[in-house]
N, C-alpha and C positions, 0 to 999 in steps of 0.2 A: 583628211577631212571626210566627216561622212557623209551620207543623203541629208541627214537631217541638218548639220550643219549646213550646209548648201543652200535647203530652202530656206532658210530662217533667213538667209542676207539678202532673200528675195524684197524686204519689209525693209533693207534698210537703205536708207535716202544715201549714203555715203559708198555703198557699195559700188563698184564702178563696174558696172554687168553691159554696157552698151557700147560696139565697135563705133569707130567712126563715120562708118558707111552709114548704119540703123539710126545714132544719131542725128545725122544728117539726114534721114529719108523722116525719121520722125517730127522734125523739125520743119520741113520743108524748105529746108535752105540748101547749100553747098558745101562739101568739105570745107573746100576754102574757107569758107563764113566763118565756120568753127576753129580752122588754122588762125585765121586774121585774128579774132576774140581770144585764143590762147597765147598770140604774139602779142599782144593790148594786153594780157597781165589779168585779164578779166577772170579769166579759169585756166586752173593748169591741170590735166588729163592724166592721171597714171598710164602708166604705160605695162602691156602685158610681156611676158617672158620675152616675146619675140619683138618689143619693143613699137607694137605698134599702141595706138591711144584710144583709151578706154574711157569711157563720162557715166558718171554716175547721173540719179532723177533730180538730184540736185542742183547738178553742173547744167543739167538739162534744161532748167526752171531757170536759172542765171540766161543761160544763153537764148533760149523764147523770149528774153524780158527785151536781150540787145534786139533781136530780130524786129520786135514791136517795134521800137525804138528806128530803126534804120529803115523799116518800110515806110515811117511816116518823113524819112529823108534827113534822119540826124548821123551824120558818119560816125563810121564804127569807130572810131578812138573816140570822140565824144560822147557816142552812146557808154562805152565802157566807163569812162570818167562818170558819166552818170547814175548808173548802178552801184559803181565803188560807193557813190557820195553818200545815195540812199540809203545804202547799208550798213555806211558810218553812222548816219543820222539816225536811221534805226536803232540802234545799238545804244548810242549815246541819249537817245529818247527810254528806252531800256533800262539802262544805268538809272541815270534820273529818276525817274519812278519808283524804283526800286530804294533809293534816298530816301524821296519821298516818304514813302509807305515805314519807312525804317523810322524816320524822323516824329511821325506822327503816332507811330505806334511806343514810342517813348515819353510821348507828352512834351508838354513845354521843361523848358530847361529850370535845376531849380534853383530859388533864387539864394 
């Protein structure tokens, strides 16, 4: 891999550039927090040669979402359930529109 590859996965959201430690200092939470939220199925962490776990700005965006979430006193398995739902919902809202937009851009059906 060269430099240039290197930076270019700086840009990318999937890229899993952040230890566990920095995640969690970024976050303002605990290892733990982040252990618990990977055992809740919410995010799962690549892991580096040496097999420790690695979060991408993505994984990082998912888990500030739990963290909201559990400071306002919803526990962390419900929090997770939570975000899974939205995400569903998300998506499914996504689809739809996308129907939508398909259906309409076809006109009415002909007779």
């Amino acid at each position: 891999m060269t430099a240039d590859d290197s930076f270019g996965r700086l840009d990318d959201d999937d890229y899993p550039a952040y230890t566990m430690g920095r995640a969690a200092e970024m976050l303002g939470t605990t290892q733990s927090f982040l252990r618990a939220i990977g055992e809740a199925r919410l995010i799962t962490p690549l892991r580096s040669q040496g097999g420790h776990r690695r979060y991408s700005r993505y994984q990082l965006r998912i888990a500030a979402r739990a963290r909201e979430l559990v400071d306002q006193g919803t526990p962390i398995e419900a929090a997770c359930r939570i975000i899974i739902l939205e995400d569903q919902l998300e998506e499914a809202q996504r689809i739809n529109a996308d129907y939508r937009r398909a259906a309409s851009d076809n006109g009415p059906p002909a007779a």
